[in-house]
gemmi code that builds the backbone of each chain (N, CA, C; Angstrom):
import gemmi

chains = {
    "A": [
        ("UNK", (-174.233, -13.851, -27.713), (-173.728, -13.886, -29.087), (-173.826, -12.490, -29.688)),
        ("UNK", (-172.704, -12.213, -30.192), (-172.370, -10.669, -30.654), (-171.595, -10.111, -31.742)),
        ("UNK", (-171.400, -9.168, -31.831), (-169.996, -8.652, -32.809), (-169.072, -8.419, -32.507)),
        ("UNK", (-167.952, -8.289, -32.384), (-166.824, -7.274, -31.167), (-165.777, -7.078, -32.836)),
        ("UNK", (-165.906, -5.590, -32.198), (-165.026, -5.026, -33.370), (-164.025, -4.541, -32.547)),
        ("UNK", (-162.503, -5.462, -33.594), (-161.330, -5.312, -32.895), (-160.435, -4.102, -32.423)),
        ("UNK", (-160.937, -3.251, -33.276), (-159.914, -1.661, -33.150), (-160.816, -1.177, -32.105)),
        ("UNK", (-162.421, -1.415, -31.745), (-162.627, -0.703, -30.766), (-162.203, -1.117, -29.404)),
        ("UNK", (-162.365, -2.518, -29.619), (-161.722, -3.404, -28.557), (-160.533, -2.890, -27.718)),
        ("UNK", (-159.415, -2.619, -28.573), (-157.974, -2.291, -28.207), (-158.154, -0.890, -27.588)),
        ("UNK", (-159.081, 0.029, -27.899), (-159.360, 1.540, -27.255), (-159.805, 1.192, -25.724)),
        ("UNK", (-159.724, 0.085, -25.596), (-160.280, 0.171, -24.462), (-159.237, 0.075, -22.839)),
        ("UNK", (-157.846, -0.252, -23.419), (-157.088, -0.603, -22.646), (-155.462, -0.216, -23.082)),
        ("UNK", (-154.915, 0.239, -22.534), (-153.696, 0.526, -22.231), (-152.179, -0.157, -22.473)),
        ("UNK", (-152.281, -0.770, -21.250), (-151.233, -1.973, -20.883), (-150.843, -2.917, -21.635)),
        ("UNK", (-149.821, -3.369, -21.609), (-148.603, -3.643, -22.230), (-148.673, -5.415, -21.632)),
        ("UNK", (-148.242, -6.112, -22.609), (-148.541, -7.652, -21.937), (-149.471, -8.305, -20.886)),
        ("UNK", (-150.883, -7.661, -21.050), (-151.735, -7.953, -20.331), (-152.903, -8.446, -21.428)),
        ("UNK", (-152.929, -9.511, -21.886), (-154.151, -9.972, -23.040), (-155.551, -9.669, -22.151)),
        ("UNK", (-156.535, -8.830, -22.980), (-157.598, -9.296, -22.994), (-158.580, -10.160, -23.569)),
        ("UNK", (-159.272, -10.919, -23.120), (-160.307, -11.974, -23.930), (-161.534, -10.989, -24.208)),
        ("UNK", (-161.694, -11.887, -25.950), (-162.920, -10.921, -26.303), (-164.270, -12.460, -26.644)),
        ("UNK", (-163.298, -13.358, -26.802), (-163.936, -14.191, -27.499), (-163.894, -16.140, -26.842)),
        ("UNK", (-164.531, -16.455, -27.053), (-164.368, -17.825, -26.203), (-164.874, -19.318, -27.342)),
        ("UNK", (-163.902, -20.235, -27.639), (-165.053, -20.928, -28.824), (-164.062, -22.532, -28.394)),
        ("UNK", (-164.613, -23.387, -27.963), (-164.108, -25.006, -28.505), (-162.578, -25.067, -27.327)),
        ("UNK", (-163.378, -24.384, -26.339), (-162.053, -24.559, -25.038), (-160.950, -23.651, -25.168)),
        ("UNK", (-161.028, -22.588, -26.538), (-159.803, -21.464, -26.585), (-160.156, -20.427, -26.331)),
        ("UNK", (-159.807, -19.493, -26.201), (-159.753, -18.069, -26.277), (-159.129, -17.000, -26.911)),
        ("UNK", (-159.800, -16.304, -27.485), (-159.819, -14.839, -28.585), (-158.987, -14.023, -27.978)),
        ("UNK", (-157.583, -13.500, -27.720), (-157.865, -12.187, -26.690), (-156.350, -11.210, -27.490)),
        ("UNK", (-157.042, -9.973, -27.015), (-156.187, -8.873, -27.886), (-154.907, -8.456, -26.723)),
        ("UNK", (-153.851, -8.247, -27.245), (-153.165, -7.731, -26.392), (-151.879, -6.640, -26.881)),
        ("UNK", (-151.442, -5.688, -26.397), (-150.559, -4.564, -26.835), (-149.290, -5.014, -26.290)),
        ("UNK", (-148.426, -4.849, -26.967), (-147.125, -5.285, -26.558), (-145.561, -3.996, -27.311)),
        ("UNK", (-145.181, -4.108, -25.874), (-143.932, -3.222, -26.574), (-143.014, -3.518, -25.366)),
        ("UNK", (-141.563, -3.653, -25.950), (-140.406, -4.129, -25.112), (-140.275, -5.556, -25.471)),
        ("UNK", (-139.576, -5.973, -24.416), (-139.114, -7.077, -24.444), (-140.051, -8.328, -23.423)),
        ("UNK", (-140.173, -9.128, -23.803), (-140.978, -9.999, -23.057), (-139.795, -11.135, -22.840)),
        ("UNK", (-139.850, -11.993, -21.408), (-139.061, -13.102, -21.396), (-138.936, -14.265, -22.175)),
        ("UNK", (-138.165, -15.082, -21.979), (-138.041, -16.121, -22.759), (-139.009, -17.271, -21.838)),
        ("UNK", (-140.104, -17.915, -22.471), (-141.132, -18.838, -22.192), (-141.187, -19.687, -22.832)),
        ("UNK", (-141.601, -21.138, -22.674), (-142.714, -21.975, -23.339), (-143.911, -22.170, -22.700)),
        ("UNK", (-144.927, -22.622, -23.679), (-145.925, -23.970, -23.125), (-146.286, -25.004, -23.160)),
        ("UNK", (-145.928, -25.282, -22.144), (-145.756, -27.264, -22.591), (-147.348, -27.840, -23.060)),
        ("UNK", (-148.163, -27.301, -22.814), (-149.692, -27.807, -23.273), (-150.335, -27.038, -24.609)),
        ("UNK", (-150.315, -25.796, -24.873), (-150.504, -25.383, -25.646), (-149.898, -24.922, -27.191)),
        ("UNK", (-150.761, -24.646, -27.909), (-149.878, -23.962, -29.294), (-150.539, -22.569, -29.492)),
        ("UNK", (-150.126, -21.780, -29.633), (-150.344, -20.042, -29.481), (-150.083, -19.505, -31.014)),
        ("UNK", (-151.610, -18.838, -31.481), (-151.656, -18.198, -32.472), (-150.831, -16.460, -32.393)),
        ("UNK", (-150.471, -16.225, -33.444), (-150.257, -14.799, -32.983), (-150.446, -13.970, -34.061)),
        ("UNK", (-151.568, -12.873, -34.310), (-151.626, -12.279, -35.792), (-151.806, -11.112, -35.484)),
        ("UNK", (-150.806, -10.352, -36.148), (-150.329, -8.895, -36.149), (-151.448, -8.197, -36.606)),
        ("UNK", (-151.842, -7.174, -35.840), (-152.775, -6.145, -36.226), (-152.272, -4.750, -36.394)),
        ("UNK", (-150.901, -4.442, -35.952), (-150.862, -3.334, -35.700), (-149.494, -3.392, -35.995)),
        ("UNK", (-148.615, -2.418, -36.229), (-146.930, -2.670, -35.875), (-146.409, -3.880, -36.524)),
        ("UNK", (-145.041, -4.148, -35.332), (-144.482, -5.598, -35.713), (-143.844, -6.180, -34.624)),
        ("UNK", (-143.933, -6.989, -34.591), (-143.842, -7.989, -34.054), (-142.262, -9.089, -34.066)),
        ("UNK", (-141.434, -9.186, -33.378), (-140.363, -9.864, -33.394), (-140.776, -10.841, -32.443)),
        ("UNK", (-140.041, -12.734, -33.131), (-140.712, -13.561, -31.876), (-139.484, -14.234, -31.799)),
        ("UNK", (-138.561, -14.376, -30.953), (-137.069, -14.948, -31.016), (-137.377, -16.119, -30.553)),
        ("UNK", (-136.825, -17.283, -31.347), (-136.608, -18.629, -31.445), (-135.342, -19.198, -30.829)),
        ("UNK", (-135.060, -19.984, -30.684), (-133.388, -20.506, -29.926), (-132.658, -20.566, -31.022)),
        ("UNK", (-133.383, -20.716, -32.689), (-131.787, -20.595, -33.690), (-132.497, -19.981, -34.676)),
        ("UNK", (-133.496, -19.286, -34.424), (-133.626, -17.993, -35.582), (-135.011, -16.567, -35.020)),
        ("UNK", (-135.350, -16.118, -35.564), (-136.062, -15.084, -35.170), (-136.848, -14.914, -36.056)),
        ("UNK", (-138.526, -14.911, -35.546), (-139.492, -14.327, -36.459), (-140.038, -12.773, -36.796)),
        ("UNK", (-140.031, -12.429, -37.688), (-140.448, -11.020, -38.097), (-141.897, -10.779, -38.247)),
        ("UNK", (-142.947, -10.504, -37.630), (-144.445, -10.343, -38.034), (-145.057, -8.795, -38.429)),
        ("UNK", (-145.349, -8.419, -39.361), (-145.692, -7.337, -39.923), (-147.326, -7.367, -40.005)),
        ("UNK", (-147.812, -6.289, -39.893), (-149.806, -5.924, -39.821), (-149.895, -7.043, -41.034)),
        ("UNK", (-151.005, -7.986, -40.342), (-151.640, -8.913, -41.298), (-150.648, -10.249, -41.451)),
        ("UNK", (-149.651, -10.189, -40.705), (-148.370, -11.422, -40.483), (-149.386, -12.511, -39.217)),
        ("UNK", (-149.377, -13.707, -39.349), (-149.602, -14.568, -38.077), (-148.659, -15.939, -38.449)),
        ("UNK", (-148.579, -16.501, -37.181), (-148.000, -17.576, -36.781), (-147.980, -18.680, -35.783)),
        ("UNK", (-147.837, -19.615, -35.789), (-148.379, -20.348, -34.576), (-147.100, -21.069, -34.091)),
        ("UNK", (-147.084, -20.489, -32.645), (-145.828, -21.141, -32.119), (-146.505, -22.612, -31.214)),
        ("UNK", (-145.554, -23.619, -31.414), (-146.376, -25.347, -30.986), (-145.627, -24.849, -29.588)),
        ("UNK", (-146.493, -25.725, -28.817), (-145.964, -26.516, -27.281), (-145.075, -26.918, -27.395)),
        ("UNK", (-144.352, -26.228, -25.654), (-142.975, -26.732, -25.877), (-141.713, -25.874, -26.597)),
        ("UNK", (-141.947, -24.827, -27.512), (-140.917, -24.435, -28.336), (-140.561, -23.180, -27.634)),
        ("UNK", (-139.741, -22.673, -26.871), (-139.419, -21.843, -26.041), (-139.499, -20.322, -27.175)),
        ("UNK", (-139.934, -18.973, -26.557), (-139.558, -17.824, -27.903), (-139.824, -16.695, -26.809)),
        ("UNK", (-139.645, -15.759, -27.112), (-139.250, -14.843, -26.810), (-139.507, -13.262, -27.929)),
        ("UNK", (-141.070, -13.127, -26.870), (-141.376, -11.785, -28.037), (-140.807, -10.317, -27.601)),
        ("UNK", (-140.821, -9.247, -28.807), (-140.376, -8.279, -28.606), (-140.737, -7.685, -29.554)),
        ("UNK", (-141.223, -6.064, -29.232), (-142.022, -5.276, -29.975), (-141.291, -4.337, -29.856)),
        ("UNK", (-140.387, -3.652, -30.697), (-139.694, -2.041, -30.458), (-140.411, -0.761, -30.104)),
        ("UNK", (-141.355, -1.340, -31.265), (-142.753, 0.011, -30.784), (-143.633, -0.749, -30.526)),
        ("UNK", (-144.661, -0.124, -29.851), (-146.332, -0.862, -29.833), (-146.858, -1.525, -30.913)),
        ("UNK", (-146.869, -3.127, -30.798), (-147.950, -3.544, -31.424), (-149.282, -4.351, -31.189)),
        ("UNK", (-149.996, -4.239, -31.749), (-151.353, -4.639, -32.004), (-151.374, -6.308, -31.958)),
        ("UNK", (-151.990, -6.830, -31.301), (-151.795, -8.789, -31.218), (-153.215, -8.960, -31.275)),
        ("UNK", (-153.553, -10.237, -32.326), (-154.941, -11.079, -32.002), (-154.049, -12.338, -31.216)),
        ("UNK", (-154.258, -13.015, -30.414), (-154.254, -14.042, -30.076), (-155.143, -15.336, -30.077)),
        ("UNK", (-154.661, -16.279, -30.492), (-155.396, -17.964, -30.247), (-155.047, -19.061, -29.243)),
        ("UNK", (-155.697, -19.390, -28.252), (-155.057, -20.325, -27.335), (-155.631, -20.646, -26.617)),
        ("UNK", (-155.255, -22.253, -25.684), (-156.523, -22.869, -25.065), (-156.502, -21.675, -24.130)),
        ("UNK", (-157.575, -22.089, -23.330), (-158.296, -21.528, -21.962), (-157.089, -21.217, -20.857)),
        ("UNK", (-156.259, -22.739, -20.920), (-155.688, -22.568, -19.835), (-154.305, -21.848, -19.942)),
        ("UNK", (-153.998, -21.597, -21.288), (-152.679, -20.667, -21.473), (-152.403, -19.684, -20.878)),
        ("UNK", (-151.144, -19.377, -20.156), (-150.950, -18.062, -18.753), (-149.732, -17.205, -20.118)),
        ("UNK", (-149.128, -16.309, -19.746), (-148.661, -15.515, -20.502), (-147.180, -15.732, -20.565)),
        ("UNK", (-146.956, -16.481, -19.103), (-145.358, -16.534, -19.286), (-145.321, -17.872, -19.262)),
        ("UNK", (-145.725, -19.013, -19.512), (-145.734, -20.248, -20.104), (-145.859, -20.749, -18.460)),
        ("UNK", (-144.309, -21.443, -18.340), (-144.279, -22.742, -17.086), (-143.549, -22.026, -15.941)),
        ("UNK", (-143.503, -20.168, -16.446), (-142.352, -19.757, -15.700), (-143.494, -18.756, -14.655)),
        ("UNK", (-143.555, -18.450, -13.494), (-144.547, -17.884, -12.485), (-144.370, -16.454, -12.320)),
        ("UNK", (-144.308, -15.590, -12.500), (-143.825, -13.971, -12.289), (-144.829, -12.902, -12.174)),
        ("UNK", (-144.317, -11.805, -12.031), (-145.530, -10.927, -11.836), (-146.242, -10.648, -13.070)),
        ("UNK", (-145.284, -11.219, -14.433), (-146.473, -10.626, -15.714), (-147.408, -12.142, -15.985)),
        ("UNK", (-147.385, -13.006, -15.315), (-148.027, -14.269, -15.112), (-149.747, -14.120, -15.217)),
        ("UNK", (-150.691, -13.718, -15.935), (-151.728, -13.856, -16.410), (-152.481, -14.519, -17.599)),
        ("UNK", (-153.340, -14.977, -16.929), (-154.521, -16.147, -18.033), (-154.898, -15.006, -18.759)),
        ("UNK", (-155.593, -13.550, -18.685), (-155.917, -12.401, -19.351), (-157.332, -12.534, -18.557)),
        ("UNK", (-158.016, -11.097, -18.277), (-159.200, -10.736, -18.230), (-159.960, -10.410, -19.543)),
        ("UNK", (-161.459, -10.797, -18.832), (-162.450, -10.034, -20.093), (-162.529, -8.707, -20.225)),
        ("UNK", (-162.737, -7.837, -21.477), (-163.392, -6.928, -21.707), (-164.733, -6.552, -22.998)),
    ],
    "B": [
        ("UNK", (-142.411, -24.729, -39.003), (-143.007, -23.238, -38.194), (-142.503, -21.694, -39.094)),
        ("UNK", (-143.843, -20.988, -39.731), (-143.132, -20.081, -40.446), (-144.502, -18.975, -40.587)),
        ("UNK", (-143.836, -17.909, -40.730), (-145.082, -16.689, -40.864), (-145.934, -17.039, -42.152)),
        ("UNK", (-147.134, -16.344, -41.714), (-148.425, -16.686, -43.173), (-148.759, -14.919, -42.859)),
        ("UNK", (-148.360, -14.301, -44.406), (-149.071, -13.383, -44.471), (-150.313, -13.726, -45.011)),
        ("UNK", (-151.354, -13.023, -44.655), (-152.997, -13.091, -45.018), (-153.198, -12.857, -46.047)),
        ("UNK", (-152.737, -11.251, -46.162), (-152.993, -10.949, -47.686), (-152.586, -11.421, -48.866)),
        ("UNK", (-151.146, -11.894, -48.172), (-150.648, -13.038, -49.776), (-151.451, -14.322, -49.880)),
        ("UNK", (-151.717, -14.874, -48.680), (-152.743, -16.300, -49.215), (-154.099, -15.778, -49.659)),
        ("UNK", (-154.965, -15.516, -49.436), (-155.965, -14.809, -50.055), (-155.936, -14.448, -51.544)),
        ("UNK", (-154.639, -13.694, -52.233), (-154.701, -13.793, -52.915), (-154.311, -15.298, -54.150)),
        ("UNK", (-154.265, -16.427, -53.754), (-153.700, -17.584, -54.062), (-154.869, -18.110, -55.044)),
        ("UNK", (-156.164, -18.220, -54.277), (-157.379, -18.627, -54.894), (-158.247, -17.469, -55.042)),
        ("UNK", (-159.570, -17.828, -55.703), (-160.536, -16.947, -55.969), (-161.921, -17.606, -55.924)),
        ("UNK", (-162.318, -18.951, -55.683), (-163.034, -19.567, -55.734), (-164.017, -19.244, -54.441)),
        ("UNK", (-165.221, -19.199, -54.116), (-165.992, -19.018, -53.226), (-166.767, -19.929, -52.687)),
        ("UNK", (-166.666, -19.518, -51.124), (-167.196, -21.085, -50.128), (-166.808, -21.874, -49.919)),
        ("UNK", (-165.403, -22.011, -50.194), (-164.203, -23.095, -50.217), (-162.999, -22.914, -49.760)),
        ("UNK", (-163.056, -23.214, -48.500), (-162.117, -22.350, -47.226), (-160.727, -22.977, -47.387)),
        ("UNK", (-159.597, -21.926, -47.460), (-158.830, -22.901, -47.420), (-157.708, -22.495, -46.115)),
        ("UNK", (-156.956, -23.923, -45.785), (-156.420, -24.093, -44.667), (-155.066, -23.397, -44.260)),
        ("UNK", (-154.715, -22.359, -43.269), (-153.123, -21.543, -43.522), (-152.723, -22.241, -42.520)),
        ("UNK", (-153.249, -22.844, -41.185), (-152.302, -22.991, -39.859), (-153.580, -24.292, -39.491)),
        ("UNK", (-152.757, -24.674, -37.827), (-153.062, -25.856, -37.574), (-152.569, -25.458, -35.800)),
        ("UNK", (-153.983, -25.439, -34.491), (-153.241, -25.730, -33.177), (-154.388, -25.827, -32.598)),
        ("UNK", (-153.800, -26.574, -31.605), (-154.450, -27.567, -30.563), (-155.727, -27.978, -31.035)),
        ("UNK", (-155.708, -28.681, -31.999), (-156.893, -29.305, -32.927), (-157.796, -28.889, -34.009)),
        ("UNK", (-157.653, -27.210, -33.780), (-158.152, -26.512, -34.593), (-157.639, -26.143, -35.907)),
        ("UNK", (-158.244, -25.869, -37.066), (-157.659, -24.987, -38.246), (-158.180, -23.579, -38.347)),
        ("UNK", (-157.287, -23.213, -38.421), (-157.370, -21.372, -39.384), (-157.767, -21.199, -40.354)),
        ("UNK", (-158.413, -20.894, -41.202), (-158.895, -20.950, -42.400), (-159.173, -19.413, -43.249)),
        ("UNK", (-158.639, -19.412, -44.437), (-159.476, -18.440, -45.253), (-160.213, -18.931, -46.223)),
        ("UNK", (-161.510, -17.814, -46.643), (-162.518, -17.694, -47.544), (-163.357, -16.831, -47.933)),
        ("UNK", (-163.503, -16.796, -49.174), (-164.025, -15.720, -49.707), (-165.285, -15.859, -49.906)),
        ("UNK", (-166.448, -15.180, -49.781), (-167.699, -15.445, -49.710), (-168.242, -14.533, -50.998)),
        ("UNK", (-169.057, -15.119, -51.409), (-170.041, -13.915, -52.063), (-170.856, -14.848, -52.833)),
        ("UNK", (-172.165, -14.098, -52.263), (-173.669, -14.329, -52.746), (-174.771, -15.173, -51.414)),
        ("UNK", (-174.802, -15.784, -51.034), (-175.913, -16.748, -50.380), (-175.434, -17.604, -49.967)),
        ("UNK", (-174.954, -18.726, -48.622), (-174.833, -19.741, -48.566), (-176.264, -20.440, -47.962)),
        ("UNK", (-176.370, -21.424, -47.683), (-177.185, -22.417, -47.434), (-177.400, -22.211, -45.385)),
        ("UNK", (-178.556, -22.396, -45.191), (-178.867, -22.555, -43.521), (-178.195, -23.962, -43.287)),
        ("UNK", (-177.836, -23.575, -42.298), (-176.896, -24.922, -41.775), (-176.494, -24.506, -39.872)),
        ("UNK", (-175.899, -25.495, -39.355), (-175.716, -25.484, -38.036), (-174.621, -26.990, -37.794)),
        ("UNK", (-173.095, -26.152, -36.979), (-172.681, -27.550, -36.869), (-172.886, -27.803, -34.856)),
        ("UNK", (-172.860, -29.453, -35.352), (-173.905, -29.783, -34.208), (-172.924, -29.670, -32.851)),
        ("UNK", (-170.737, -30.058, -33.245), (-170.124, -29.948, -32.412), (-169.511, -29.046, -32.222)),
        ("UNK", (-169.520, -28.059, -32.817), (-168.155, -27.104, -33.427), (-168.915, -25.496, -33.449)),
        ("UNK", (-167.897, -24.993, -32.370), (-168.273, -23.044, -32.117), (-167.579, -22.609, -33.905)),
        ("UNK", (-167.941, -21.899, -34.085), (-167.158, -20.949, -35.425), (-166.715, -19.401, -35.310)),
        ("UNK", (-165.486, -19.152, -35.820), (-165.091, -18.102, -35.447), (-164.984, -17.325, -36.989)),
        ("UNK", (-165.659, -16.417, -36.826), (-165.505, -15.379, -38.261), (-164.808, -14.169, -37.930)),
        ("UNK", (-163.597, -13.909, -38.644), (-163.180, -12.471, -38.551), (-163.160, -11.923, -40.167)),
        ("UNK", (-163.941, -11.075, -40.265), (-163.826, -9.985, -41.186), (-162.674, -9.610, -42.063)),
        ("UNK", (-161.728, -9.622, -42.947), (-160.888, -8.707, -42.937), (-160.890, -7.702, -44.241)),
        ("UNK", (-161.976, -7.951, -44.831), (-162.455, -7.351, -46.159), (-163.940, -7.708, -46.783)),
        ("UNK", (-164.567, -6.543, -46.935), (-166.181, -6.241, -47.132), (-166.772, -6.205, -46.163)),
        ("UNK", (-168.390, -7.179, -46.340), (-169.167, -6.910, -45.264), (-169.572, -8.657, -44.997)),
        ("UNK", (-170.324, -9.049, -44.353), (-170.585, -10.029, -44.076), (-171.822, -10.110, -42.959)),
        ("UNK", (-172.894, -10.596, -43.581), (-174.183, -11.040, -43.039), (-174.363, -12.685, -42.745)),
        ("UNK", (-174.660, -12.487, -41.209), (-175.354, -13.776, -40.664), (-176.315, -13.620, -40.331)),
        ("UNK", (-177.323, -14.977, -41.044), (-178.540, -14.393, -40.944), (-178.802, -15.788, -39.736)),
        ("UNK", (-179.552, -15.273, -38.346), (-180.015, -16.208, -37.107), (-181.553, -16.213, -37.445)),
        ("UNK", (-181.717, -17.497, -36.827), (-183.444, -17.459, -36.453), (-184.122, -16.370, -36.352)),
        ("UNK", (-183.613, -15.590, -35.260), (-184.496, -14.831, -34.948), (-183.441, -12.701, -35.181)),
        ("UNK", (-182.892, -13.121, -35.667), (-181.706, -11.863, -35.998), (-181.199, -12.054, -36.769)),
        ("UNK", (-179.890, -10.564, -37.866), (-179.116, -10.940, -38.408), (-177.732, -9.943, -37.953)),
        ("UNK", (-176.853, -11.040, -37.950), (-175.427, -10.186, -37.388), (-174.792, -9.407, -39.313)),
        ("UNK", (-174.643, -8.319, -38.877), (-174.007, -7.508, -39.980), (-172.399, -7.220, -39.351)),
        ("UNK", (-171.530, -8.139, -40.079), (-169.843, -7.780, -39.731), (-169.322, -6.951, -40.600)),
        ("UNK", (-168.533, -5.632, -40.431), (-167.585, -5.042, -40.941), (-166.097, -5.564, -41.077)),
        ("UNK", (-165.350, -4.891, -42.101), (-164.167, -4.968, -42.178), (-163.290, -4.699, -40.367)),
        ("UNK", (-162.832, -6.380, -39.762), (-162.305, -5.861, -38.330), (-163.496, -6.152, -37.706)),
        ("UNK", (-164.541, -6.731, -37.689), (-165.477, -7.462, -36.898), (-165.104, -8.583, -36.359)),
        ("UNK", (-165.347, -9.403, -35.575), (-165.167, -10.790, -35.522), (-166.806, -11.186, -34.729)),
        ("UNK", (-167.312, -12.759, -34.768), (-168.628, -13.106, -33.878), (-167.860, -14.773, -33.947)),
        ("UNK", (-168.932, -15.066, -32.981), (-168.596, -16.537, -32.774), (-169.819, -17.385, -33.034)),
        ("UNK", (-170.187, -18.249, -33.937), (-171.345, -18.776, -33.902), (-171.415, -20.111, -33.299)),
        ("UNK", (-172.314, -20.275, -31.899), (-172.077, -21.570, -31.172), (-172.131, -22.874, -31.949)),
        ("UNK", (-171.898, -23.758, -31.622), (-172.747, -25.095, -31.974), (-173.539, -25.256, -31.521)),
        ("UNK", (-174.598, -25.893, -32.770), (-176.111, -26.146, -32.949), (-176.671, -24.351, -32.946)),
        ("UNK", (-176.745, -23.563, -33.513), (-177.036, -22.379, -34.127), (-177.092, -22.611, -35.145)),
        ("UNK", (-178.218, -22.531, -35.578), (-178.399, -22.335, -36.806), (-177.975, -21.064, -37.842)),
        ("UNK", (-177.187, -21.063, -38.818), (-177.057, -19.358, -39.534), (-176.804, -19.783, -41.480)),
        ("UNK", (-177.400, -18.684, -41.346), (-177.000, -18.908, -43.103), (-176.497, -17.600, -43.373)),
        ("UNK", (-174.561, -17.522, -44.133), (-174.250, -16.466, -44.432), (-174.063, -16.325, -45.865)),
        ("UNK", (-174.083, -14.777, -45.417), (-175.049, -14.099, -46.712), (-173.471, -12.712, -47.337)),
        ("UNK", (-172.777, -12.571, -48.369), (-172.384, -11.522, -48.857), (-172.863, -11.125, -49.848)),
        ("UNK", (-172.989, -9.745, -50.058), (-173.695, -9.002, -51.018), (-172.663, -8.865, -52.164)),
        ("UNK", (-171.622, -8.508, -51.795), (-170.048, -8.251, -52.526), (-169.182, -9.238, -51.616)),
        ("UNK", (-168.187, -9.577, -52.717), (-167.195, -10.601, -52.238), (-166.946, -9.994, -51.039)),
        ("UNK", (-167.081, -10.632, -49.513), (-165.930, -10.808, -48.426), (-164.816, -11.581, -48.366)),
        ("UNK", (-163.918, -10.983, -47.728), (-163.098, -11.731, -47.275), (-162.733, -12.409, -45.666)),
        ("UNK", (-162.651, -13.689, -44.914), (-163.018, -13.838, -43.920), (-161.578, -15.167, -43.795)),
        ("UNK", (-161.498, -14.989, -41.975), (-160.546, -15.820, -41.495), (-161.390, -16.412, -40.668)),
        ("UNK", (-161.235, -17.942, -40.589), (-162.267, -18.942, -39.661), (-161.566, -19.592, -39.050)),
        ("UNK", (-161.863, -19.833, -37.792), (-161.303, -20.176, -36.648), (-162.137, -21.503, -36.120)),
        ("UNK", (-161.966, -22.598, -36.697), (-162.819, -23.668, -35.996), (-161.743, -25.031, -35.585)),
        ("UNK", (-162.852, -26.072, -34.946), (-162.229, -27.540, -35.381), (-161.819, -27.671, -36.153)),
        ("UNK", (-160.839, -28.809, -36.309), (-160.514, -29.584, -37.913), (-161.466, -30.731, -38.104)),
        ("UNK", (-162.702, -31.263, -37.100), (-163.436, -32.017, -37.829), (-164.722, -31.029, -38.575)),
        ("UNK", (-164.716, -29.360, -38.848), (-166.006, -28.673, -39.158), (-166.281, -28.628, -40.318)),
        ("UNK", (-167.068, -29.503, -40.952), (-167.525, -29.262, -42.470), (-168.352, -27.703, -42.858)),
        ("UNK", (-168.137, -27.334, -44.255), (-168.526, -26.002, -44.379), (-170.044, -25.971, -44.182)),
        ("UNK", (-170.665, -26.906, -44.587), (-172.057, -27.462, -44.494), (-172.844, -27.645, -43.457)),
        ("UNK", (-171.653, -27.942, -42.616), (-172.230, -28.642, -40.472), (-173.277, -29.714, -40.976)),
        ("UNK", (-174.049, -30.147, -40.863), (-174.770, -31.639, -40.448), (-175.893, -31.971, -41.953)),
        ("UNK", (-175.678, -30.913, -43.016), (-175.900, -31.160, -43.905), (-174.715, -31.697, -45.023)),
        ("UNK", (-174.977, -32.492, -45.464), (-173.609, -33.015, -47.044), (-174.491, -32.648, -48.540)),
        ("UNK", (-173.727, -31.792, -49.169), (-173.946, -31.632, -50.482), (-172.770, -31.259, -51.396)),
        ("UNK", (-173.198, -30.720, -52.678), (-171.912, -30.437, -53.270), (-170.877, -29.270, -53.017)),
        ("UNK", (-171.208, -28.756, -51.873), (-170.330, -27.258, -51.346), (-169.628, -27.922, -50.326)),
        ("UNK", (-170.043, -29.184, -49.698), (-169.584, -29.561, -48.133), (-167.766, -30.127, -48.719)),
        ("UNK", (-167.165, -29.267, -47.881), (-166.062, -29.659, -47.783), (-165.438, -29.450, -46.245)),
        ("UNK", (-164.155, -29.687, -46.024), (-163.301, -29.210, -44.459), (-162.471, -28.273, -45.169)),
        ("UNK", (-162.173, -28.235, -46.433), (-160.996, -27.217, -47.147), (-159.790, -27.862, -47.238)),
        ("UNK", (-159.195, -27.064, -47.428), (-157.598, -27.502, -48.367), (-156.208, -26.537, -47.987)),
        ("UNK", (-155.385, -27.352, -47.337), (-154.195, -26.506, -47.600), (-153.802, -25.653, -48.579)),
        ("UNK", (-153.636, -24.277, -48.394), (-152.792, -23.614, -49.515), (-151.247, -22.851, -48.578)),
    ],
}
model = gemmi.Model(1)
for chain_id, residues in chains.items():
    chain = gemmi.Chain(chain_id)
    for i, (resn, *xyz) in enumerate(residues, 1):
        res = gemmi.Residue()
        res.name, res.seqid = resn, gemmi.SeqId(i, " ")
        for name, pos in zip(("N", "CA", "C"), xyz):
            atom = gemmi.Atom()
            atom.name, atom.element = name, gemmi.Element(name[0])
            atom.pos, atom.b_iso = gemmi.Position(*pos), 0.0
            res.add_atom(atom)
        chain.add_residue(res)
    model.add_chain(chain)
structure = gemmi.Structure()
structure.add_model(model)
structure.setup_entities()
């Protein structure tokens, strides 16, 4: 049991759609992740995925509209609802989601990660 | 399904120790609240708690320690931990628990609530 302060957190890593977990509570997981480009189009059929802007912004494309997330913006996309994120520049992500949430939902690929600790 | 800026709900209420509810996934609520002065020792018996910081300071005081959070901190306090938190000056804080977690955990008095949609 600890503190983890988030901006130092993010100094610690690089990479681009690779979440790290900082935090673990009630079967979910805490984890920060940097994002820029385009990410595929996914769902998850089991989970619902927090997403709160720390940094930048955040675009999350929907099948009939598109979300805009700005520093201090969050949102929770439900199971099941297919989206499609995209960051023009680098941004900053807290994430919320069970344990077993992988990154590209039901779809298997090389950016296919649960996230490591740091 | 729609973005929650932070800083605009936060500013909605002003009342202290009385969390109120922005989002809702995989059983859990999101919560904001503003703290300031002393709360009560308490421990919930099923439910991890997630505190993130996003304005002032914020003291948890443990049995045997006390966690001091900054602005951009986050800690997790297990279930059955006992803590009583403490602000000196209003904080501001986002909580990450169950939706069955009373503010109280296994004590009921006149502060115990689950909170309120805003």
């Amino acid at each position: 049991m600890n503190t983890v302060n988030v901006k130092s957190k993010f100094e610690l890593f690089n990479d681009h759609w690779s979440p790290k977990i900082v935090g673990e509570l009630n079967g979910q997981y805490v984890k920060l992740t940097k994002l820029k480009g385009e990410f595929i189009w996914h769902q998850h059929d089991h989970e619902d995925e927090l997403f709160l802007v720390v940094k930048g912004t955040l675009r999350i494309m929907l099948e009939d509209r598109e979300l805009v997330l700005q520093e201090g913006d969050l949102t929770i996309v439900p199971r099941g609802v297919r989206h499609k994120p995209i960051a023009d520049e680098e941004a900053h992500v807290i994430l919320f989601e069970p344990k077993s949430t992988l990154t590209t939902g039901a779809i298997q690929n090389e950016q296919t990660t649960a996230g490591e600790w740091i």
